[in-house]
C-alpha positions, 0 to 999 in steps of 0.5 A, a space after each residue: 612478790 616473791 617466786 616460789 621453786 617449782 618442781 622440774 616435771 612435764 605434768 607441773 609444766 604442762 598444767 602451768 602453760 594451760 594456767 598462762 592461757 595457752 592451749 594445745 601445748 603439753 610438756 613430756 620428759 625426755 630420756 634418749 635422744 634416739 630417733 624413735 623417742 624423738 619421732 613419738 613427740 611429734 612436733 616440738 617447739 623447743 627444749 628445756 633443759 636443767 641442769 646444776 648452775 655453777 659459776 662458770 666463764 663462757 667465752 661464746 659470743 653473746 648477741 644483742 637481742 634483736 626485738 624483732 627476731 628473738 623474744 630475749 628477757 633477763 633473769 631479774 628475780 630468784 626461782 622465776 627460770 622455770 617459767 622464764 624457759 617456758 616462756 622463751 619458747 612460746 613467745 618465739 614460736 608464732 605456731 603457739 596459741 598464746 591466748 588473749 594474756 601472753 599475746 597482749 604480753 609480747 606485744 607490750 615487751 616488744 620493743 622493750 631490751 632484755 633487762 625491762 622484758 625480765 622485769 615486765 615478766 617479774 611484774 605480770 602478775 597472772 604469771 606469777 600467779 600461775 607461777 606460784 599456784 604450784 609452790 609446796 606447801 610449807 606449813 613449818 617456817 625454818 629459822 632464817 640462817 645467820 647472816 653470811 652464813 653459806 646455804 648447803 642447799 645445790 642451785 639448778 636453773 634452767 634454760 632453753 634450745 629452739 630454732 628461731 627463724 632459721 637460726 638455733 638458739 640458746 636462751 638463758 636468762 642469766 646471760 647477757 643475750 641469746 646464744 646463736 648455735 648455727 642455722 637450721 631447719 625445723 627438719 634438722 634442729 633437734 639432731 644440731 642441738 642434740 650433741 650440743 646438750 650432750 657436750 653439756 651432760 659430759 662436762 659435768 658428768 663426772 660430778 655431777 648426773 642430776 639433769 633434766 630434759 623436757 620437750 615442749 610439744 604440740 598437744 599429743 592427744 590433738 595430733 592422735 584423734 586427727 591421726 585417728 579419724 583419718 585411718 578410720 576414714 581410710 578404713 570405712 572407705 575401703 570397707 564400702 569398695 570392699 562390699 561394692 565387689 561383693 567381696 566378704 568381710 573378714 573377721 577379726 583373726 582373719 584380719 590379725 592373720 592378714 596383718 602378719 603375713 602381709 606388709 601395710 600398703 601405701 593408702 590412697 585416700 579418695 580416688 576415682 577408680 580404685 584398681 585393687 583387687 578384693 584381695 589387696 582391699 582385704 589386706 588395705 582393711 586388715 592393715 587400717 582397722 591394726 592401726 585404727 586400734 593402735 591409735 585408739 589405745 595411744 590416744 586413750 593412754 595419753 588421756 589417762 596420763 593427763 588426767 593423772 597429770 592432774 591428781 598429781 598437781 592437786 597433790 603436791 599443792 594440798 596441805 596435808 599437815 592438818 589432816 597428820 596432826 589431827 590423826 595424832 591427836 585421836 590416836 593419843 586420846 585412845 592411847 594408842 600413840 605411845 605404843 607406836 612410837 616406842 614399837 617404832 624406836 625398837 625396830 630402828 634399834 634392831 636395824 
């Protein structure tokens, strides 16, 4: 029944969100809070946020969790923040997809206070399975420690920002209740929460810089073929009014030189009449068949990120223990091990 430690990485947490059942959701690390990092992600339905937990007073007010508005669940069980996190976000965002097992799993918890909201989650096992389909593979078992014996190893939790009726949260499972920032918009929350997380960085940046940030987004590769198939719709049709005036069609570095030297038009979409000239149809063509291309190459990029995604998840949960002792093994029977180990241990020694 234990949790296991997951790796803080938008392709592990992608993969686990698609494992609950939801769809149309991935996971992309964040770097800047600058607006053309924040404006390539698109829609964002919340933030989660690692960083060192140290014992430490806060004085902000803690809220009753209110079960209509915020879905709030205690902590109850070591190395479940990760998916606890995740799950602040999608079960507050109504947007979400959930699927069949986390839409029939809010509205059992529903009516349930935070500390029952965190057992129910301890005890769902889909989610602990998913949860756990991403522990290492540890093939050598380490000597328990002594008892009372202090662990050097540093504990890193995490926790979640995201707007909820208006109103921005702070969800952390190890406080007694959701954390209210202020009102906002979904316009305008990531720009409140922003100096809110930096605040939080600059507290500790002097001992501490190991902090990780990742958005929870609306499916990037879903948002780009729908972006995509609208320029080319914009395009075809420009293509036929083009032709309809016995306009020529340019040719690609006509339409490169077009691009350069012309800023894009506005697009019009359907209309009755189109009062263009062949001429601005030519630049309106030039400026949709560059974006056409650019959203492709987006879109083909994003495809090639996931599928990578996952060669690195099978990765990381493949043993490859077996596979080293074996190699060992045939190298020692041809008598080739010895050579390499002392070949080895004579080059550490010139270091």
């Amino acid at each position: 029944m234990s949790w296991c430690t997951i790796e803080s990485d938008p392709g592990v947490f992608s993969e686990l969100i698609s494992e609950f059942g939801v769809s149309g959701v991935q996971v992309e690390e964040l770097y800047s809070f600058d607006k053309e990092s924040m404006d390539r992600l698109g829609t964002v339905f919340g933030l989660v946020f690692l960083f060192k937990w140290t014992q430490e007073k806060d004085d902000r007010p803690f809220l009753p969790a209110e079960q209509d508005q915020v879905f709030f669940a205690s902590q109850v069980i070591p190395n479940a923040c990760a998916t606890q996190a995740i799950l602040s976000i999608l079960l507050n965002r109504p947007e979400i997809e959930l699927g069949e097992e986390l839409s029939n799993f809010k509205v059992f918890t529903k009516d349930f206070p935070p500390e029952i909201k965190g057992l129910a989650i301890a005890n769902a096992e889909p989610i602990r399975r998913a949860h756990n389909s991403f522990a290492r593979p540890e093939p050598f078992v380490p000597e328990e420690g002594r008892k009372g014996e202090k662990s050097d190893e540093d504990l890193y939790h995490f926790i979640s920002y995201l707007p909820v009726n208006g109103v921005l949260y702070e969800l952390d499972g190890l406080k007694p209740g959701p954390i209210q920032l202020g009102e906002c918009t979904t316009a305008n929350w990531l720009d409140l929460v922003t100096p809110v997380i930096q605040r939080r960085i600059e507290q500790h940046s002097s001992k501490e810089i190991r902090f990780n940030l990742m958005a929870v987004v609306a499916d990037r590769r879903v948002a780009l073929a729908q972006q995509h198939a609208a320029i080319e719709k914009e395009r075809n049709m420009t293509v036929g009014k083009l032709q309809a005036r016995g306009g020529k069609m340019p040719s690609p570095a006509e339409l490169q030189q077009l691009v350069s030297q012309h800023p894009a038009p506005p697009p019009t979409g359907e209309v009755a009449v189109d009062e263009r000239s062949v001429e601005q149809l030519a630049i309106a063509l030039a400026h949709a068949t560059h974006r056409s291309a650019q959203l492709q190459l987006e879109l083909e990029m994003e495809q090639r990120k996931v599928q990578q995604w996952k060669v690195e998840n099978r990765r990381r949960k493949h043993n490859y223990v077996p596979f080293i002792v074996a190699f060992l093994k045939i190298l020692a029977e041809r008598g080739e091990l010895k050579p390499l180990v002392e070949g080895a241990k004579r080059r550490k020694g010139h270091r």
